[in-house]
C-alpha positions as CSV (number, residue, x, y, z in Angstrom):
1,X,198.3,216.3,-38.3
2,X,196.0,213.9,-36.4
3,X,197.4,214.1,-32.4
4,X,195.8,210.7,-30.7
5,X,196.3,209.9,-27.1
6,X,197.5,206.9,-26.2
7,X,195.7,207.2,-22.6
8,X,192.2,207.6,-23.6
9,X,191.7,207.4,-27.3
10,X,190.6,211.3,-27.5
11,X,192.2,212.7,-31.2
12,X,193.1,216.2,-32.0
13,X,193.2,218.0,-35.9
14,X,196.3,220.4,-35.9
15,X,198.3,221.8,-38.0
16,X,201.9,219.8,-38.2
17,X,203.6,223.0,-37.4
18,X,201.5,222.8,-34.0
19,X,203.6,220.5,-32.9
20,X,205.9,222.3,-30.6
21,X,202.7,222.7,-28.1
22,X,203.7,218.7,-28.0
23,X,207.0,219.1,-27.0
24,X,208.3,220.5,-23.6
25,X,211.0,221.6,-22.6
26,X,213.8,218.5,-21.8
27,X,212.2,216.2,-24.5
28,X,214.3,214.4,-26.8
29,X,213.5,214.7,-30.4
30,X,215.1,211.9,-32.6
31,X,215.5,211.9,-36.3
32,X,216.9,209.4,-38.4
33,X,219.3,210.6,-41.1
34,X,219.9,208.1,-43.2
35,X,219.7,209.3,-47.3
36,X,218.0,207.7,-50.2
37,X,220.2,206.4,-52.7
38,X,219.3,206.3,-56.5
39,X,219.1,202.1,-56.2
40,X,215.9,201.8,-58.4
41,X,218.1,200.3,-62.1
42,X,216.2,200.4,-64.8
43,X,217.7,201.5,-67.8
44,X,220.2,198.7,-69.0
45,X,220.6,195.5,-70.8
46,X,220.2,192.2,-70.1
47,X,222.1,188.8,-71.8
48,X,220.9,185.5,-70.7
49,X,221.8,182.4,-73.0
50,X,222.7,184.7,-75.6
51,X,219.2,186.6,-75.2
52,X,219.1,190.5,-74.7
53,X,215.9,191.8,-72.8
54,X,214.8,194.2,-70.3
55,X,214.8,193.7,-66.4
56,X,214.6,195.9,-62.9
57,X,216.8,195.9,-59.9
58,X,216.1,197.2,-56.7
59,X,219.5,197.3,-55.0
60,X,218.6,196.6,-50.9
61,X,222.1,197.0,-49.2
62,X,225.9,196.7,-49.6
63,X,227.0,193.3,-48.4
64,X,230.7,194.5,-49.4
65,X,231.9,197.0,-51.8
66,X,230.5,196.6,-55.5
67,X,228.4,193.7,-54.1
68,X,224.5,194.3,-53.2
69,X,221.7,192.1,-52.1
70,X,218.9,193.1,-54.5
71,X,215.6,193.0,-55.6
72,X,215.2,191.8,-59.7
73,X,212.4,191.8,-61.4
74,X,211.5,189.4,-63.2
75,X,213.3,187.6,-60.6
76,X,212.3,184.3,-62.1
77,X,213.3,184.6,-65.4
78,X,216.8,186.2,-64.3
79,X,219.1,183.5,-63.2
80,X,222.1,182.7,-61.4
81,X,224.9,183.5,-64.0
82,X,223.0,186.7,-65.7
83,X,225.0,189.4,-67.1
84,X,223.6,192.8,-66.9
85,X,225.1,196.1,-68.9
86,X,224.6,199.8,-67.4
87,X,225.2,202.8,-69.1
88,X,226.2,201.6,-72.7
89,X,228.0,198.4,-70.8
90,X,230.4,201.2,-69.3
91,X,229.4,199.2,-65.9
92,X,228.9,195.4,-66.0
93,X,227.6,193.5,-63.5
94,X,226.5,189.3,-63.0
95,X,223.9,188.0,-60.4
96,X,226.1,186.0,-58.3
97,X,223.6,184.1,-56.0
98,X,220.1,184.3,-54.3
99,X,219.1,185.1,-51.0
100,X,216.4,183.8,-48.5
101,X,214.2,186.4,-49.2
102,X,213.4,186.0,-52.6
103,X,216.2,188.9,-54.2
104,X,219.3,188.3,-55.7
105,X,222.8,189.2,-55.1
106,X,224.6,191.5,-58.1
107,X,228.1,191.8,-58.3
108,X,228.9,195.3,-60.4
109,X,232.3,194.6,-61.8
110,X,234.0,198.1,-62.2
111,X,237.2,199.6,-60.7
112,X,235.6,202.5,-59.3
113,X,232.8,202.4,-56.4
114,X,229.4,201.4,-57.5
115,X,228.1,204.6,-55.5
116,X,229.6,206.9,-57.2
117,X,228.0,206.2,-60.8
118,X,224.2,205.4,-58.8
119,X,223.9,209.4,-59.9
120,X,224.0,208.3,-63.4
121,X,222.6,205.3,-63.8
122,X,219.7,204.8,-61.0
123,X,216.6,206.6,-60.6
124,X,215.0,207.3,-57.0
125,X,213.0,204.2,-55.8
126,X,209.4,206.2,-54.9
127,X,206.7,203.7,-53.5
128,X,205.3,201.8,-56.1
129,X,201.8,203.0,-55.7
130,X,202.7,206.2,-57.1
131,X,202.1,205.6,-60.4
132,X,204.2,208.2,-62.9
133,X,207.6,208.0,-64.5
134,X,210.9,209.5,-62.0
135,X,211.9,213.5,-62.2
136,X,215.6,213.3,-61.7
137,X,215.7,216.9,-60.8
138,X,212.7,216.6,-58.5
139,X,212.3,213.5,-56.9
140,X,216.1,213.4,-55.2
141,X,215.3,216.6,-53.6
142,X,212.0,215.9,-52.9
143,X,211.8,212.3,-51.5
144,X,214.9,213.6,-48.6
145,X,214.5,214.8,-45.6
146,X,215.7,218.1,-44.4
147,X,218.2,216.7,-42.4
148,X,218.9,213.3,-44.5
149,X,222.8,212.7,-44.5
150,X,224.0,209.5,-44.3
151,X,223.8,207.8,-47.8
152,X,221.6,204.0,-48.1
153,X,218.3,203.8,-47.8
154,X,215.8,202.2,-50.6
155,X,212.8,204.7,-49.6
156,X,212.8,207.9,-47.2
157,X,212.1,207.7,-43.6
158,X,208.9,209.9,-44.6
159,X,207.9,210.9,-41.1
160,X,210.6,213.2,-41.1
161,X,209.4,214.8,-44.1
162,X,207.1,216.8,-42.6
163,X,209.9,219.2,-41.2
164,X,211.4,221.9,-42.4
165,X,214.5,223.7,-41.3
166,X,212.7,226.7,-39.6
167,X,210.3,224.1,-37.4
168,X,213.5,222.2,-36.0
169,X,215.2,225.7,-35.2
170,X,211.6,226.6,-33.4
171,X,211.8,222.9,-31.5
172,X,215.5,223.6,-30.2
173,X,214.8,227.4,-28.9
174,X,211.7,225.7,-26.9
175,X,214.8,224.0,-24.9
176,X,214.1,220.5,-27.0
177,X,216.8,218.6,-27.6
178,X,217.4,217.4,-30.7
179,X,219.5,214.3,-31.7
180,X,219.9,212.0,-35.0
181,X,220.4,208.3,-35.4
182,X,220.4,206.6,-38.5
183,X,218.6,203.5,-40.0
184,X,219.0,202.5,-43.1
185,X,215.4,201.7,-44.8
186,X,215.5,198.6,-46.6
187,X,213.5,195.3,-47.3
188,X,212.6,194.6,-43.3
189,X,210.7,198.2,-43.6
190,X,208.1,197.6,-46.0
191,X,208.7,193.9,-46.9
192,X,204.3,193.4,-46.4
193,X,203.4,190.6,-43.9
194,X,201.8,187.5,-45.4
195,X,201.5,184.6,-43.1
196,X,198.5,184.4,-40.8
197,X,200.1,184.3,-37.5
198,X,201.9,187.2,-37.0
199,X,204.8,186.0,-34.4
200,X,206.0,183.8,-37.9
201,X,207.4,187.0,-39.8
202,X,210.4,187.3,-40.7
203,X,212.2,190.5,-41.0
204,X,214.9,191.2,-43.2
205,X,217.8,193.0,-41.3
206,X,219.0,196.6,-41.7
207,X,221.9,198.5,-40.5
208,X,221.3,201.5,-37.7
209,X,223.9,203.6,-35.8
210,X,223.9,205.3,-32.6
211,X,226.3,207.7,-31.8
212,X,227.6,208.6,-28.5
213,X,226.0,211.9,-28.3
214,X,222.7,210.7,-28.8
215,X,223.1,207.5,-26.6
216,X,224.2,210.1,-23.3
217,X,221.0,212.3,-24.1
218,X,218.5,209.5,-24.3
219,X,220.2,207.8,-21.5
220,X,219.8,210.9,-19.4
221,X,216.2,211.7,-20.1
222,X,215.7,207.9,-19.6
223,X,217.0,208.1,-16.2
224,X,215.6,211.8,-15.1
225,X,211.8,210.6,-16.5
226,X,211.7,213.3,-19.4
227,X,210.1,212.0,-22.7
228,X,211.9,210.6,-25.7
229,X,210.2,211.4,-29.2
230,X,210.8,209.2,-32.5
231,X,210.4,210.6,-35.5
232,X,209.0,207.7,-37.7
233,X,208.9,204.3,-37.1
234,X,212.4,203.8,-38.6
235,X,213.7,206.0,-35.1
236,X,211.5,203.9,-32.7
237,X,212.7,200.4,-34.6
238,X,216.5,201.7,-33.9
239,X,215.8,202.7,-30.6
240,X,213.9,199.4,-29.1
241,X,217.1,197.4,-30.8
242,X,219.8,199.5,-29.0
243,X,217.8,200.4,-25.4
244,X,218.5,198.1,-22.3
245,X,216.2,196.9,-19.7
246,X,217.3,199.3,-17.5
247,X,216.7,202.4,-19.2
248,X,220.7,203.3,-20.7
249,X,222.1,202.8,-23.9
250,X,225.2,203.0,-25.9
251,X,226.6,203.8,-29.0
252,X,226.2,201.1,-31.3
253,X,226.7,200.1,-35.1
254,X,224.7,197.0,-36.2
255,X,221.9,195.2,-37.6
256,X,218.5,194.8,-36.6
257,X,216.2,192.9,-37.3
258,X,213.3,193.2,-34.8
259,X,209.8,192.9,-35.1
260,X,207.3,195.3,-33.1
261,X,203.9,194.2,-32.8
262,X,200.6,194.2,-30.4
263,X,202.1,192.5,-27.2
264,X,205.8,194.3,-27.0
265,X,206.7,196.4,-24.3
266,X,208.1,199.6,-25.3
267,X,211.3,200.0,-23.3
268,X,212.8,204.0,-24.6
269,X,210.0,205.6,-27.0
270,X,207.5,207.7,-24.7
271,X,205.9,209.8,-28.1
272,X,206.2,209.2,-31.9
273,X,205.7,211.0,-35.3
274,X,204.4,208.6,-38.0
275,X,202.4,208.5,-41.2
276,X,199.1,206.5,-41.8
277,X,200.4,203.2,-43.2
278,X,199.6,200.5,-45.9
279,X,197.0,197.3,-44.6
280,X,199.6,194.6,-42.9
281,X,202.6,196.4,-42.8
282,X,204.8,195.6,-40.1
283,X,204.5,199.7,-39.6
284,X,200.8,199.5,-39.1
285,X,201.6,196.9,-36.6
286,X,204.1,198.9,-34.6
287,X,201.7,202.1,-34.2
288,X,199.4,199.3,-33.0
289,X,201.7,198.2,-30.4
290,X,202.4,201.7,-29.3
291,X,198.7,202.9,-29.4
292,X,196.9,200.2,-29.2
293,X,194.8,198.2,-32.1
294,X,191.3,199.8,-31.3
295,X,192.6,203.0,-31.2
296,X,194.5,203.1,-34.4
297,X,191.7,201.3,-35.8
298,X,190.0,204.0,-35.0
299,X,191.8,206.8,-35.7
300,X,192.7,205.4,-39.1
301,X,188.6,205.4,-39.4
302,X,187.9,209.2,-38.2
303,X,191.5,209.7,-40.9
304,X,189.4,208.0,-43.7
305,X,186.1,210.2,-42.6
306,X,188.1,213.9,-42.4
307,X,190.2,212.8,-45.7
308,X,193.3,212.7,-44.5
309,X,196.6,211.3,-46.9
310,X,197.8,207.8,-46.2
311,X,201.3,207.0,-46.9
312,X,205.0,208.6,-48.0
313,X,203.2,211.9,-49.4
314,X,200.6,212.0,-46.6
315,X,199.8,213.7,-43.6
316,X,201.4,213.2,-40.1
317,X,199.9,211.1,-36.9
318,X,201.2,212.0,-33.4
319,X,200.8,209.4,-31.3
320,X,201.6,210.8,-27.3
């Protein structure tokens, strides 16, 4: 774990399990629970004009039951009107429209919830750039959280993948108080930005909740000047959207679709946990608005230098 200080720059190697020195007593800790769903559908049929082939579809979110917004590849080819046949054509579905973001929406037309046959016929959506076929009995277990509960996201909040059980039992006895929220990760997370100027990015909505529970604690620690910590930038994201100028906040069930980058004020996050993250990601440019761009820049240059991992299977950044 690289620890980098926002104040003056200075880095620290540790250990991740080092980071309870990090934490005192009264801090916040907030983890976001959401669970990744096997949305990644590849092994079915396609007909098309009376033409059988091969596609993928990414599923994104549930816009209402049995109906997604999706990703399809190849999206081109795959038009309006498409049938598609899962699992022998035991589940049928038809792309129904397209949305503003280049995807699709699918309509699955079965009388049973789509969710409960994702088991059977999806596969775990892992990050593209790692490049080998799916292990059904590794990668759902593997590509969670310890604490992941809440079932929709598209990829794993992977800061959060750094804990184990026994670490967040050692964070509580040091009198840290730990909360969840959940956001869950979709297109707007690691949708890459590709216009020049910055402020022009649009990003694609996801859901996030805030309980009650969690809302009193931050709004307390807000209020009494003790530190809130985010774990991943999925936790900050949900917490900027929700927090008010004046330091409360309340439970809340919605959408978000904000955009951190060099320039914002940061309003309820004091520390965060993060990974090193891809070249013009909207991720990179939140740890730059927390941090700061020269320092990221370089501690992502002494990261490069002392080998570090970069992305969902790589090592931790705490940024205090």
């Amino acid at each position: 774990m690289m620890v980098l200080e926002r104040a003056n720059g200075t880095i620290e190697h540790r250990r991740f399990s080092d980071i309870t020195e990090y934490l005192d007593e009264g801090d916040v800790l907030i983890l976001n629970d959401t669970r990744v769903i096997p949305a990644r559908l590849t092994d079915f049929e396609v007909e098309e004009r009376g033409r059988i082939h091969s596609a993928e579809v990414l599923l994104l979110r549930e816009i209402e039951r049995n109906c997604w917004e999706c990703l399809v590849k190849p999206g081109r080819r795959l038009k309006v009107g498409t049938r598609l046949y899962f699992d022998d054509g035991k589940v049928q579905a038809e792309l129904v429209s397209k949305t503003d973001f280049g995807g699709r929406v699918i309509r699955f037309h079965i009388e049973t919830d789509i969710n409960k046959a994702l088991d059977r016929i999806g596969q775990i959506p892992l990050p593209p750039y790692i490049k080998r076929p799916p292990v059904k009995e590794l990668d759902p277990i593997r590509y969670q959280t310890v604490y992941a509960r809440q079932n929709g996201s598209v990829a794993a909040p992977t800061a959060g993948l750094h804990f184990t059980t026994e670490l967040l039992a050692e964070i509580r006895a040091r009198g840290v108080s730990v909360h969840s929220i959940t956001l869950h990760v979709g297109l707007g997370t690691f949708r890459p930005v590709r216009v020049e100027n910055i402020a022009q990015h649009r990003m694609h909505s996801e859901y996030f909740s805030i309980d009650q529970s969690t809302a009193v604690s931050i709004t307390a620690a807000k209020k009494e000047g003790r530190k809130v910590v985010a774990v991943g930038t999925t936790t900050v994201r949900s917490l900027e959207s929700a927090i008010k100028d004046d330091g409360t906040l309340e439970a809340v069930s919605d959408h978000t679709s904000l955009f951190i980058y060099p320039g914002y004020r940061f309003k309820c996050v004091d520390k965060m946990v993060t990974n090193f993250h891809l070249p013009r990601s909207t991720l990179l440019m939140m740890v730059s608005a927390f941090a700061g761009t020269e320092k990221i820049m370089a501690a992502y240059a002494e990261a490069i230098r002392a080998k570090y991992r970069f992305y969902s299977y790589g090592d931790a950044m705490f940024i205090q």
